[in-house]
PASEBA-1860 file (N, C-alpha, C; in nm, 3 decimals):
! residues 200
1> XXXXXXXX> 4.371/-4.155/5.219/4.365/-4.245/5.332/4.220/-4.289/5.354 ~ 4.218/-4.428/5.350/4.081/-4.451/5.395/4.019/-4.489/5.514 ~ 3.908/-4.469/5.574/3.831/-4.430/5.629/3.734/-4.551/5.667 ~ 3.672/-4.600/5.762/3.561/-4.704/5.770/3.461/-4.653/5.796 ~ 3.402/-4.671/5.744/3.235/-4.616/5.770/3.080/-4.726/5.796 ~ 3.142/-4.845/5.766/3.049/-4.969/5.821/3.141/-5.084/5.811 ~ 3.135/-5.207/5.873/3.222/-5.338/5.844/3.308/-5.351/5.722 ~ 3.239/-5.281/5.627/3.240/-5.354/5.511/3.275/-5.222/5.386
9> XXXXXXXX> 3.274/-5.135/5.448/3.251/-5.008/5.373/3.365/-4.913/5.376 ~ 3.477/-4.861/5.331/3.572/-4.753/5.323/3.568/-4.652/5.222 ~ 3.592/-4.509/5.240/3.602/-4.424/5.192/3.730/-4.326/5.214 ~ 3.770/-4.310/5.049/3.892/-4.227/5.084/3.817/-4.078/4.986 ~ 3.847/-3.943/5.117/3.788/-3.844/5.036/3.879/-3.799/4.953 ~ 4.051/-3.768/4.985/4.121/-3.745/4.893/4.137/-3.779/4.766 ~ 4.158/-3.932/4.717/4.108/-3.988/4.627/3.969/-4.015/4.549 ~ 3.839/-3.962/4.605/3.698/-3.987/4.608/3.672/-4.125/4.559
17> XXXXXXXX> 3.713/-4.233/4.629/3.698/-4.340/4.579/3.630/-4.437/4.699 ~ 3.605/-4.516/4.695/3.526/-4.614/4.781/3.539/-4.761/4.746 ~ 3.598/-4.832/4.871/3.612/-4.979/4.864/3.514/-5.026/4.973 ~ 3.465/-5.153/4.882/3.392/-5.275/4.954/3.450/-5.417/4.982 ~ 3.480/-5.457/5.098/3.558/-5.589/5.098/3.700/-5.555/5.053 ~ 3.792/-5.426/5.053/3.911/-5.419/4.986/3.863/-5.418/4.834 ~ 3.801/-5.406/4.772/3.744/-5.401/4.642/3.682/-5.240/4.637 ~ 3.740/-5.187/4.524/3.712/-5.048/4.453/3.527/-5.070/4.421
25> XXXXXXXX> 3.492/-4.962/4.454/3.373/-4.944/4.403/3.346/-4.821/4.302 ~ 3.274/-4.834/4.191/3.260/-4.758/4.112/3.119/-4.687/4.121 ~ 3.174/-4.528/4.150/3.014/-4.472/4.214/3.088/-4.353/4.126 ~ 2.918/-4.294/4.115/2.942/-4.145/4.001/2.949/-4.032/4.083 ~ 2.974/-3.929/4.032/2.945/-3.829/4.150/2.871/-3.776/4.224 ~ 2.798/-3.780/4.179/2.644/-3.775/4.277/2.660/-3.882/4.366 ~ 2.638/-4.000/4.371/2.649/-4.093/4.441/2.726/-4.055/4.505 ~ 2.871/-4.055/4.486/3.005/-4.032/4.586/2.972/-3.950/4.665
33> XXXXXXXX> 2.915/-3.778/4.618/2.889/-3.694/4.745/2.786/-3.725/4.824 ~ 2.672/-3.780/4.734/2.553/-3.903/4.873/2.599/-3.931/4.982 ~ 2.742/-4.016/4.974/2.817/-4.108/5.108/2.883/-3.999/5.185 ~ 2.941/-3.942/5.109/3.059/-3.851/5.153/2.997/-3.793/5.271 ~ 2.860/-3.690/5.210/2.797/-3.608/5.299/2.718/-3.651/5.382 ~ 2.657/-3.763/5.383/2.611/-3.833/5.505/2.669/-3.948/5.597 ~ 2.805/-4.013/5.534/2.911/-3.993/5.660/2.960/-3.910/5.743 ~ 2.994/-3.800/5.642/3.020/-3.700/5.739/2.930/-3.629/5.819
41> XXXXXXXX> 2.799/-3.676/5.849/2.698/-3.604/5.924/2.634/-3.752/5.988 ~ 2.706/-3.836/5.987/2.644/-4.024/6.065/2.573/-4.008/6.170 ~ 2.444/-4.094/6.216/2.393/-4.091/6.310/2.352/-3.942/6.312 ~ 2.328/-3.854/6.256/2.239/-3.742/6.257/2.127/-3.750/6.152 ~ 2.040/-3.687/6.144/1.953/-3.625/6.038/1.988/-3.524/5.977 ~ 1.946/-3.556/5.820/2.008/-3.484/5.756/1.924/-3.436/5.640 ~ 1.837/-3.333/5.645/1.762/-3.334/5.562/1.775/-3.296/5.406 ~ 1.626/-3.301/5.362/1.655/-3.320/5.188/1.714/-3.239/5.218
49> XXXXXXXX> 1.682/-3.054/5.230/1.712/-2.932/5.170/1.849/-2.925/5.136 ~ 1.898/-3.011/5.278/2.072/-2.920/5.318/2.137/-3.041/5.218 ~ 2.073/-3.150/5.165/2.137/-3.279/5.092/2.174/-3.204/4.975 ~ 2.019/-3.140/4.910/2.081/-3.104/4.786/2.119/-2.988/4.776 ~ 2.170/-2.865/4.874/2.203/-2.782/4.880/2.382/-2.826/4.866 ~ 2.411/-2.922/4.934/2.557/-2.946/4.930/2.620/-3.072/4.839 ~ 2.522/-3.153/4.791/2.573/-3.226/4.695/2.576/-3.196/4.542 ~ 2.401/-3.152/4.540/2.387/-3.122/4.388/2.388/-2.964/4.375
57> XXXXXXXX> 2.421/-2.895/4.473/2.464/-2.720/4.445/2.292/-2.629/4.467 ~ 2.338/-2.518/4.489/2.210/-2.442/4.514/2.104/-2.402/4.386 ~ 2.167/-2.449/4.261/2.077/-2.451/4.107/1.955/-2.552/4.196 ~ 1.950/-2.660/4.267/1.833/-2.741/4.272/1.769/-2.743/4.411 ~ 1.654/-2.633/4.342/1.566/-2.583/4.443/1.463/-2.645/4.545 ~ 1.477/-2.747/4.415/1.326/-2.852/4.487/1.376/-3.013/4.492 ~ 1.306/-3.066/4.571/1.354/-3.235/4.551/1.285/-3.266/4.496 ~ 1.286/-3.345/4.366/1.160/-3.399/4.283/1.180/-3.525/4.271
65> XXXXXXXX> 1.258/-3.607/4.379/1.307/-3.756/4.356/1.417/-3.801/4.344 ~ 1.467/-3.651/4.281/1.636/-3.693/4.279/1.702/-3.790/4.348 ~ 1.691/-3.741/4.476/1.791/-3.790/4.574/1.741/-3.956/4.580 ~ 1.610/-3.965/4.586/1.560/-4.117/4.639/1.640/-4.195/4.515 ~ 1.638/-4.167/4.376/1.704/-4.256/4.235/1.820/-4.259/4.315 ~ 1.927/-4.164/4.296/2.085/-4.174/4.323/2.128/-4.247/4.443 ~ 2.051/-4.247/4.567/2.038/-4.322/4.682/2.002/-4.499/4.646 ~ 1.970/-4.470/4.559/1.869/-4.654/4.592/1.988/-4.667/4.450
73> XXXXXXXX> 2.081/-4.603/4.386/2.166/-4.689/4.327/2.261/-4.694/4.384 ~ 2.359/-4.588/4.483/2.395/-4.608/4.567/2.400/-4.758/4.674 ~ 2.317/-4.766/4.720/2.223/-4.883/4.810/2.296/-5.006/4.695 ~ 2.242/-5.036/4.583/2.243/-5.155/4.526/2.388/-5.187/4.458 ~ 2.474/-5.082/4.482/2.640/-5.069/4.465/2.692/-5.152/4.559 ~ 2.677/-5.090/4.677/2.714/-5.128/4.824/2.670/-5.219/4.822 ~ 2.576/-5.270/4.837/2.440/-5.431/4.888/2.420/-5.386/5.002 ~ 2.344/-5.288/4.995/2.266/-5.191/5.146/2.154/-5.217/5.096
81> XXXXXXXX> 2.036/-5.253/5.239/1.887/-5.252/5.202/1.850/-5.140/5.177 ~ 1.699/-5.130/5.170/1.619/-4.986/5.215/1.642/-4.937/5.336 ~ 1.653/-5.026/5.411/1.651/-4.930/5.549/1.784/-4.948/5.625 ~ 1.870/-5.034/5.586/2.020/-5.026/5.661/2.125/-4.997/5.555 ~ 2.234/-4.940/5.573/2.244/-4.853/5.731/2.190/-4.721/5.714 ~ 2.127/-4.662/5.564/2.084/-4.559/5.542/1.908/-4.564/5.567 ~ 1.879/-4.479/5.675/1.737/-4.521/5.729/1.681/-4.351/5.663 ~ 1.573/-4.362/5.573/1.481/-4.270/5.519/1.362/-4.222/5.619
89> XXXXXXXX> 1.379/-4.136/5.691/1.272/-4.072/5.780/1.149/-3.990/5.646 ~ 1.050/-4.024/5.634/0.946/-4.030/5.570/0.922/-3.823/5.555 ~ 0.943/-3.709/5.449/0.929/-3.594/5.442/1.032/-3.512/5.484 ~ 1.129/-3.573/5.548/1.219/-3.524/5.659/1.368/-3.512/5.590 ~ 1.417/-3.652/5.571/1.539/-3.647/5.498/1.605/-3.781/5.540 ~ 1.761/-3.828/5.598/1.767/-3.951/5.598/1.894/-3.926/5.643 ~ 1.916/-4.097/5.769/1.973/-4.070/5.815/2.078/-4.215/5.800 ~ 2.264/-4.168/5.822/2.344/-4.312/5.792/2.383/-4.346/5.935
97> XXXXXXXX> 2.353/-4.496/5.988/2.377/-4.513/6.122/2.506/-4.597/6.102 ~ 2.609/-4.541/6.158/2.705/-4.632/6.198/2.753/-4.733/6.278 ~ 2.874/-4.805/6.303/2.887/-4.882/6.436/2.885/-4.805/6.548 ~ 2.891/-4.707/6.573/2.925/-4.617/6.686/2.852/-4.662/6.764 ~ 2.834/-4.628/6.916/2.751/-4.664/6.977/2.640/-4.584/7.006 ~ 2.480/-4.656/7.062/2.382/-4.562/6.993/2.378/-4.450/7.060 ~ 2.431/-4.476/7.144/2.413/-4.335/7.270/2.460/-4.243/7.167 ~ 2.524/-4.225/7.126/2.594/-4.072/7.049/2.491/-4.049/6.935
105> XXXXXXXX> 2.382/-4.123/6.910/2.250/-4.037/6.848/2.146/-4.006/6.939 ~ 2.166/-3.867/6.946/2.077/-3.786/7.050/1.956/-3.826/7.008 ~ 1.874/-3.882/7.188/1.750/-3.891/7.190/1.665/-3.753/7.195 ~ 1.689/-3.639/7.185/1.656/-3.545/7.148/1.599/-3.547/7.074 ~ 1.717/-3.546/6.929/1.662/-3.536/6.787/1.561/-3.681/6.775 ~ 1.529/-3.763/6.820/1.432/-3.869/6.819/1.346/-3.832/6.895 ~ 1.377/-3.765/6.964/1.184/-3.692/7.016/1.159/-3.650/6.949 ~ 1.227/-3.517/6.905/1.181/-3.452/6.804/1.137/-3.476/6.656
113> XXXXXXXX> 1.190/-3.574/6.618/1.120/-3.649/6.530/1.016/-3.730/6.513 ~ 0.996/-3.759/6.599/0.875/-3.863/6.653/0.732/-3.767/6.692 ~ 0.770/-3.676/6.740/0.690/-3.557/6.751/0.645/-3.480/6.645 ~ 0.754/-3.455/6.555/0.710/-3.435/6.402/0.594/-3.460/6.264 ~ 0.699/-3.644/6.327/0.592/-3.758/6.288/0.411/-3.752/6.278 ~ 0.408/-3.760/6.479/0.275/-3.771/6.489/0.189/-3.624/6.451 ~ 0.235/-3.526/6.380/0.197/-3.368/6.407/0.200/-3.392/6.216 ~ 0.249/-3.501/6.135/0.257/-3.476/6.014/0.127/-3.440/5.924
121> XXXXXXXX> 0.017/-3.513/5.914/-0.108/-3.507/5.857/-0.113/-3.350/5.891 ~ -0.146/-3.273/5.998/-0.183/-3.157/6.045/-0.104/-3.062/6.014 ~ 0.011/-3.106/5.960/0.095/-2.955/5.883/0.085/-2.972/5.764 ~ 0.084/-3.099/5.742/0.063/-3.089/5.565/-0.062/-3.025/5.538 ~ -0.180/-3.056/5.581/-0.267/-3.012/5.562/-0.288/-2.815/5.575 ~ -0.155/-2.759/5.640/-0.142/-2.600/5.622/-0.047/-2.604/5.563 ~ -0.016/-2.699/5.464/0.078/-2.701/5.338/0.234/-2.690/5.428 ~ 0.281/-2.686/5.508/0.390/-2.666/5.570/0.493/-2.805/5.498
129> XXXXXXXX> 0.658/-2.769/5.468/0.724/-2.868/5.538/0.820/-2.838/5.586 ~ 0.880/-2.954/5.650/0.906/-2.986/5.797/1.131/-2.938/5.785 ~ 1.176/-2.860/5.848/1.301/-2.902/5.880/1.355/-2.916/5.994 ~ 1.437/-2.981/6.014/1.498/-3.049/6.170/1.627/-3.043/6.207 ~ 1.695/-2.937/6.265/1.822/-2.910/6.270/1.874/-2.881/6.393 ~ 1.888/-3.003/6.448/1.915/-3.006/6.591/2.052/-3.040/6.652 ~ 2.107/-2.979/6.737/2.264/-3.026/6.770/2.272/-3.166/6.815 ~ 2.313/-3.224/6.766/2.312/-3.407/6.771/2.375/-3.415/6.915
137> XXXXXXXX> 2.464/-3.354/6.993/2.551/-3.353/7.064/2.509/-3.282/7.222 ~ 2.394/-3.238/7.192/2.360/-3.188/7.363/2.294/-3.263/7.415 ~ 2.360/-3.220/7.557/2.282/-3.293/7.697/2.145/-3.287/7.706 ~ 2.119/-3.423/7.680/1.963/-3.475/7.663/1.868/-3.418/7.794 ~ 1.977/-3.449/7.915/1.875/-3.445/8.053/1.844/-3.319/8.095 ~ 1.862/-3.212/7.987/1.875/-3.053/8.097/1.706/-3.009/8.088 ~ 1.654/-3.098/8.059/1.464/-3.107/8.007/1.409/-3.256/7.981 ~ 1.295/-3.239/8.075/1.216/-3.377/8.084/1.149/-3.405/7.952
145> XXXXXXXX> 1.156/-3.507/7.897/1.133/-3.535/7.756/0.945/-3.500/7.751 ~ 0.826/-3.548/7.857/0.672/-3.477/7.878/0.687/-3.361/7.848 ~ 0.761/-3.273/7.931/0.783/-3.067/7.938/0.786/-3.032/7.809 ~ 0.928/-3.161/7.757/0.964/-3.072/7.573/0.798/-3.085/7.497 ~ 0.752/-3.226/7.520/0.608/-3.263/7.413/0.540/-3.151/7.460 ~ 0.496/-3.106/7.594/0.388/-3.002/7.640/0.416/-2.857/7.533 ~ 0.541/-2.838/7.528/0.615/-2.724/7.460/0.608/-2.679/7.335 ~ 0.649/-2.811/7.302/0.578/-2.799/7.149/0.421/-2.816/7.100
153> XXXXXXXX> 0.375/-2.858/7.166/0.219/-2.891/7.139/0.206/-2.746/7.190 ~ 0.178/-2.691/7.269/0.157/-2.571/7.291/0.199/-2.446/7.156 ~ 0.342/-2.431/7.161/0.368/-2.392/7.039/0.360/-2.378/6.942 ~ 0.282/-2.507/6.826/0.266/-2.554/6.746/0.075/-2.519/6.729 ~ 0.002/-2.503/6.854/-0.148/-2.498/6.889/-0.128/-2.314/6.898 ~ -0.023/-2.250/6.880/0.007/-2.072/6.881/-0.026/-1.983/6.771 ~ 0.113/-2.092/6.722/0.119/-2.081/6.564/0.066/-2.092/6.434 ~ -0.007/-2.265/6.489/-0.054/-2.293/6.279/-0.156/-2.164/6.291
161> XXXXXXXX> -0.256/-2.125/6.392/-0.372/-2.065/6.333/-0.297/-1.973/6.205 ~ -0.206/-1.839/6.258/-0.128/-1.738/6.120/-0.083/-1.847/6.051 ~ -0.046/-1.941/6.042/0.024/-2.009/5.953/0.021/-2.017/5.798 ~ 0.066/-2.005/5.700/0.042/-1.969/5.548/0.166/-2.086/5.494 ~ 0.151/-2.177/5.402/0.220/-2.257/5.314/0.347/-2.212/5.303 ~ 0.451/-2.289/5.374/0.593/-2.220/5.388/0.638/-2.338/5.448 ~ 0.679/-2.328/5.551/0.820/-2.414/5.602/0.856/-2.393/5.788 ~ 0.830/-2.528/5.825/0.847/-2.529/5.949/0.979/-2.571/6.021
169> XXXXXXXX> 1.062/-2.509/6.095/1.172/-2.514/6.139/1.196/-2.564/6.262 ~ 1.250/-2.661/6.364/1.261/-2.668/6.480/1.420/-2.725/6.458 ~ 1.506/-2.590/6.558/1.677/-2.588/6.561/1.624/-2.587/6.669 ~ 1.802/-2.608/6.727/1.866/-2.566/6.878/2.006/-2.510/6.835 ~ 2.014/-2.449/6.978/2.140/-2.368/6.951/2.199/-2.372/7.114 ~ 2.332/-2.382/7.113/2.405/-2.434/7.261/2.514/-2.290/7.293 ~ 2.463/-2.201/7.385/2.558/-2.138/7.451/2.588/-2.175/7.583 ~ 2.672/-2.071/7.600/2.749/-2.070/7.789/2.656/-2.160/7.890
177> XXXXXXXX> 2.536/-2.067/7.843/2.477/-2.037/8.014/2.340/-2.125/7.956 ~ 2.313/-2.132/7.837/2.127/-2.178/7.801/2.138/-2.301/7.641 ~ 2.065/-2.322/7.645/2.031/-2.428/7.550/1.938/-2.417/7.510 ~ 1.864/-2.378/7.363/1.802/-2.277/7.335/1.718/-2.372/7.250 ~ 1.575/-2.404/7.232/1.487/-2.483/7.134/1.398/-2.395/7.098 ~ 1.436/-2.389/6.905/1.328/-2.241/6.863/1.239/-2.348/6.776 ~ 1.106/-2.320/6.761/1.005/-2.362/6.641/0.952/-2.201/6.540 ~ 1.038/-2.240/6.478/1.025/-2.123/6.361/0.859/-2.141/6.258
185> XXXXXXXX> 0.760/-2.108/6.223/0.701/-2.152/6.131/0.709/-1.999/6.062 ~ 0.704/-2.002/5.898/0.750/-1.833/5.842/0.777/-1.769/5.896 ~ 0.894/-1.731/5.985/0.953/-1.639/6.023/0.895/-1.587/6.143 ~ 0.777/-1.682/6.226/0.758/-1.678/6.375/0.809/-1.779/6.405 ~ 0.848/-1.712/6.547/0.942/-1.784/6.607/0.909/-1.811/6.714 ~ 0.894/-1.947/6.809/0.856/-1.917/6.930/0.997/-2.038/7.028 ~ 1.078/-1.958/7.103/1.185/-2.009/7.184/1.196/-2.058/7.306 ~ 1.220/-2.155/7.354/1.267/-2.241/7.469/1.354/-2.214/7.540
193> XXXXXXXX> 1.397/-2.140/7.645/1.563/-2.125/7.696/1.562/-2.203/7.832 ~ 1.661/-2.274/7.791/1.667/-2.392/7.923/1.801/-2.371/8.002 ~ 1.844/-2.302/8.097/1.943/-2.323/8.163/2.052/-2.461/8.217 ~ 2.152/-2.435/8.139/2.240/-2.555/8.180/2.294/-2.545/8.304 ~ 2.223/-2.635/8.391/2.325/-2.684/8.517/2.431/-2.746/8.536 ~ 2.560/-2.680/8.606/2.654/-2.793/8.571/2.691/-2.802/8.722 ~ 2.710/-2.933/8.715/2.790/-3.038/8.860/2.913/-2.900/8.902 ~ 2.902/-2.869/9.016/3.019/-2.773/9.151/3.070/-2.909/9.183
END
């Protein structure tokens, strides 16, 4: 059964096949799990690691370009630019925006990226990189978007000093009672717990 995933774009996973305009498209497998797995994660970020952890299997440790070749033939299958609807966040990974409406891509994860962004020169330079694994789906307002920047700048001004060539992490995680923002750098961790208020 197929599936719409832009105007112009259908995907059937049972069959692994893909039509354009009602027209079959011929994509290899790599390619196919490209779409597959970043439809199924739309309007989120999705970085390299977890790309080629689930398309091309856990044998491929490192990204050495892979993904950018199979993507940009991908792209020229479809008649997708560089930057629509598959938008490449620069070290990070890449993201497929759908028709949906934009509200359902958390401005969260766009702080947090943007925050990333401007903090990039200064981690590369402690060899760090960057992953971003944020619940696309929580309530943006339970924290003033200034508080989160103070938070992390703080955090981030804790940390690099121990910091050693590894890998920087910023998740969230959503229980009952808290809403939880950790910045991991090697296995320090420094956590956010924000209490969810809800409307009596």
């Amino acid at each position: 059964m197929y599936i719409t995933i832009t105007d112009h774009i259908e995907l059937d996973r049972e069959q692994r096949s893909v039509r354009k305009d009602g027209q079959e498209i011929h994509l290899t497998g790599l390619e196919y799990g490209l779409l597959d797995y970043l439809s199924a994660h739309a309007n989120r970020i999705c970085p390299r690691g977890e790309i080629l952890d689930h398309v091309w299997g856990t044998r491929f440790q490192y990204d050495t370009g892979t993904i950018d070749v199979h993507l940009n033939a991908l792209r020229r299958k479809l008649g997708w630019t560089n930057k629509e609807p598959i938008e490449a966040l620069r070290g990070i990974g890449f993201i497929l925006h759908t028709e949906r409406p934009s509200e359902e891509v958390s401005p969260l994860t766009k702080l947090a990226y943007d925050w990333l962004r401007a903090h990039e020169n200064e981690l590369k330079a402690h060899g760090l990189t960057v992953q971003l694994q944020l619940t696309p789906w929580v309530n943006t307002l339970t924290i003033h978007p200034d508080s989160l920047r103070k938070w992390l700048d703080a955090s981030l001004e804790a940390l690099l000093p121990s910091a050693q060539t590894g890998s920087l992490c910023l998740s969230s995680r959503l229980t009952m009672h808290h809403f939880t923002l950790a910045l991991d750098i090697n296995g320090t961790v420094t956590e956010l717990r924000i209490p969810i208020l809800r409307n009596s």
